[in-house]
N, C-alpha and C positions, 0 to 999 in steps of 0.2 A: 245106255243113253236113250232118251224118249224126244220124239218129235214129233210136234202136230203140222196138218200141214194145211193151209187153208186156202181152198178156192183149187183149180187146175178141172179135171173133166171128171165126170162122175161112171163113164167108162173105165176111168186110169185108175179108180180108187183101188183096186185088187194090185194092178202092178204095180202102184206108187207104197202099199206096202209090204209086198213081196221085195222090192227094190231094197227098202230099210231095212230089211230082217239080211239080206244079201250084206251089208256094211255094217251090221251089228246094231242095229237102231230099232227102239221097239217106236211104232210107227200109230196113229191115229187122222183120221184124214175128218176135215169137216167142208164138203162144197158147196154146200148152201146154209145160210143163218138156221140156227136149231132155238128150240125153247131152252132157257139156259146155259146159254152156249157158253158164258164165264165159267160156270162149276163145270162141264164137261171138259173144258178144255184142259184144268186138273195145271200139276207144276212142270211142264216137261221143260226140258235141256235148251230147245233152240223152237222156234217157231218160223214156220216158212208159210209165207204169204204168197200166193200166186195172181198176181195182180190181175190178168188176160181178161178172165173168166165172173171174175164175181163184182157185188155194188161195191159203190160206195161205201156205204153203212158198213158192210160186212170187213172191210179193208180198216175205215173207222175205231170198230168195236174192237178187232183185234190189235191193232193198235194201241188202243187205251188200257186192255186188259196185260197185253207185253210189259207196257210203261210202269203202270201198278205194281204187276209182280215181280219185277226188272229181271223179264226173262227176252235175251238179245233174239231180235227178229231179222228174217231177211225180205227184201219184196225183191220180186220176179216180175218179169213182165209176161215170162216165156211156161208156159206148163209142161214144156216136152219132159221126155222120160231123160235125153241127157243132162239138162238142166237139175232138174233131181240129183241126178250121179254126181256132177261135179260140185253142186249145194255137198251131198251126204259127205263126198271126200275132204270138202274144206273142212267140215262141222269135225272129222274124226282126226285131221290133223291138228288144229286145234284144242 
């Protein structure tokens, strides 16, 4: 299962996917707008939005690129590492 995850602290990025590989989730973190961020973002499983931390725009774009490829997103308000956890655990019972 693949998950991108957008926005949260760019400290977290090593744990946030160390965390995913711990729940069997191969993991890609983007926490600020990149040049071509639609093709990086590629078809993963679930999209997780960490609202906290990044713009508008960035919240926006991921959003519309979700919509497009009707891949189910989640927004978060919260970036902590347990919020992560119980995100990963919904996404694999599911």
């Amino acid at each position: 299962m693949s998950v991108v995850i957008v926005g949260g602290h760019e400290r977290m990025e090593r744990i946030y996917k160390n965390t995913g590989k711990k729940y069997g989730c191969k993991v890609k973190v983007f926490t600020k707008m990149q040049r071509d961020f639609h093709k990086r973002i590629g078809n993963p499983d679930y999209i997780v939005v960490f609202t906290d931390v990044i713009s508008h725009k960035l919240v926006d774009v991921t959003l519309r690129i979700s919509k497009k490829k009707n891949i189910p997103n989640l927004r978060l308000h919260n970036s902590s590492l347990k919020t992560l956890e119980k995100v990963l655990q919904q996404i694999i019972v599911n």
